[in-house]
C-alpha positions as CSV (number, residue, x, y, z in Angstrom):
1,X,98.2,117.0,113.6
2,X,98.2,115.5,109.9
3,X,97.4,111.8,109.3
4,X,100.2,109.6,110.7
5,X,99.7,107.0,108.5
6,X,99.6,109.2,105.2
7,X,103.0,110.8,106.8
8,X,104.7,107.1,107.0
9,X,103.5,106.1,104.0
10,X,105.1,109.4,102.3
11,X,108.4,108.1,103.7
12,X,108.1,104.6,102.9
13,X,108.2,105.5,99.3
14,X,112.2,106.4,99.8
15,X,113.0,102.7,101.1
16,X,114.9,100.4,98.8
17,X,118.1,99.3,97.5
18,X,119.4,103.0,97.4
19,X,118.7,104.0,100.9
20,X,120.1,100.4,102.3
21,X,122.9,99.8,99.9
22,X,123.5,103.4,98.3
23,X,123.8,104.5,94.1
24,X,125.3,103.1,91.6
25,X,128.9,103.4,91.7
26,X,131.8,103.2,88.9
27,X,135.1,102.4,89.5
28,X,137.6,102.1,87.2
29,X,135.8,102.1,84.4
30,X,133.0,99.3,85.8
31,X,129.6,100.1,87.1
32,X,128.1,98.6,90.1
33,X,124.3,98.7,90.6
34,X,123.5,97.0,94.0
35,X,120.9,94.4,93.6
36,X,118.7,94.0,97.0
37,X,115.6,92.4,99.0
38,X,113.8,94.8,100.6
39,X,110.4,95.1,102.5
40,X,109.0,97.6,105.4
41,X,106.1,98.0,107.1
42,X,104.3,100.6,109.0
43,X,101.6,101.3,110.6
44,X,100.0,104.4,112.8
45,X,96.9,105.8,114.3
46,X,95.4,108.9,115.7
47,X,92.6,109.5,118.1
48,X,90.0,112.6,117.7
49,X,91.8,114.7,120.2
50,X,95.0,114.5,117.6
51,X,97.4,112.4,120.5
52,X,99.0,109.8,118.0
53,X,101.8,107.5,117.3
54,X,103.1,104.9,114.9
55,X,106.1,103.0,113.9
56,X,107.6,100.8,111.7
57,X,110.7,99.0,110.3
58,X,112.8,97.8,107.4
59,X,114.7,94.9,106.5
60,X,117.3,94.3,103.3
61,X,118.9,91.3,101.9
62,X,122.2,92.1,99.8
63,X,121.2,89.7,97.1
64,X,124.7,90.5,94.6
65,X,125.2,93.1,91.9
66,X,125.0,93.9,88.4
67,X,128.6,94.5,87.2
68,X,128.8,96.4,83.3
69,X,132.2,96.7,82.1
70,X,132.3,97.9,78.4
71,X,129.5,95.9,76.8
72,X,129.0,93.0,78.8
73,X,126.4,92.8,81.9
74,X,126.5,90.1,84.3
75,X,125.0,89.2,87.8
76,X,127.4,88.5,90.8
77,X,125.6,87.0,93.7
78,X,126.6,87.6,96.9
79,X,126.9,83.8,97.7
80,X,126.8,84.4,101.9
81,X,123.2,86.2,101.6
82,X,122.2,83.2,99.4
83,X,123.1,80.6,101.4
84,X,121.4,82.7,104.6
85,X,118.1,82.3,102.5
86,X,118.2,79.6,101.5
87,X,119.4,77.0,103.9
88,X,116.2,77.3,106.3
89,X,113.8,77.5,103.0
90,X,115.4,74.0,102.0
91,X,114.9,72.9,105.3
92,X,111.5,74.0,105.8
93,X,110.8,72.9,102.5
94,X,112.0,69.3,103.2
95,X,110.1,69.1,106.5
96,X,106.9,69.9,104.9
97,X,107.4,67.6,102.3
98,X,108.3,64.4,104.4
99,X,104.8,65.2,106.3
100,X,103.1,65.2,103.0
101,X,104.5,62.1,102.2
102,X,104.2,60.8,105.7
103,X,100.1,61.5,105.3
104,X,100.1,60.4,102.2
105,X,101.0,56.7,102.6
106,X,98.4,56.1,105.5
């Protein structure tokens, strides 16, 4: 049996914005290019009788797209991703800072 980890390592490599999201696409004479988030981990072992397992997982944030049409590029977020984000970052963000404060003035 070849080295799990080695194996799921290979296949990490593929993960991304094209496996989650797909190519670039153009329509009508405008090209798409999915803009994404994307992490993975995996992990794996073996013992030295060959039995063996691992596993893993994936996770993707549609963060907007690049749209070209003609000469001009621009970013469109998608706004609902965004706000999924960053709502509990603002919140965590305001927590922490209140107890920094909160320390700070005893």
């Amino acid at each position: 049996m070849s080295n799990i980890a080695l194996e799921l390592g290979k296949q990490s490599a593929s993960l991304g914005v094209h496996s989650a999201y797909g190519e670039q696409q153009d329509v009508d004479g405008v090209r798409l290019i999915p803009v994404a988030i994307t992490w993975s981990g995996f992990g794996g072992g073996s013992d030295d009788s060959g039995n063996g397992g691992g596993g893993g997982g994936a996770y993707a944030i549609p963060v907007g797209a690049y749209i070209r049409k003609g000469g001009d590029l621009r970013f469109e977020p998608n706004i609902v991703s965004l706000l999924a984000v960053a709502i509990p970052f603002v919140w965590i963000a305001g927590r922490a800072l209140s107890r920094v404060i909160r320390a700070l003035k005893k």
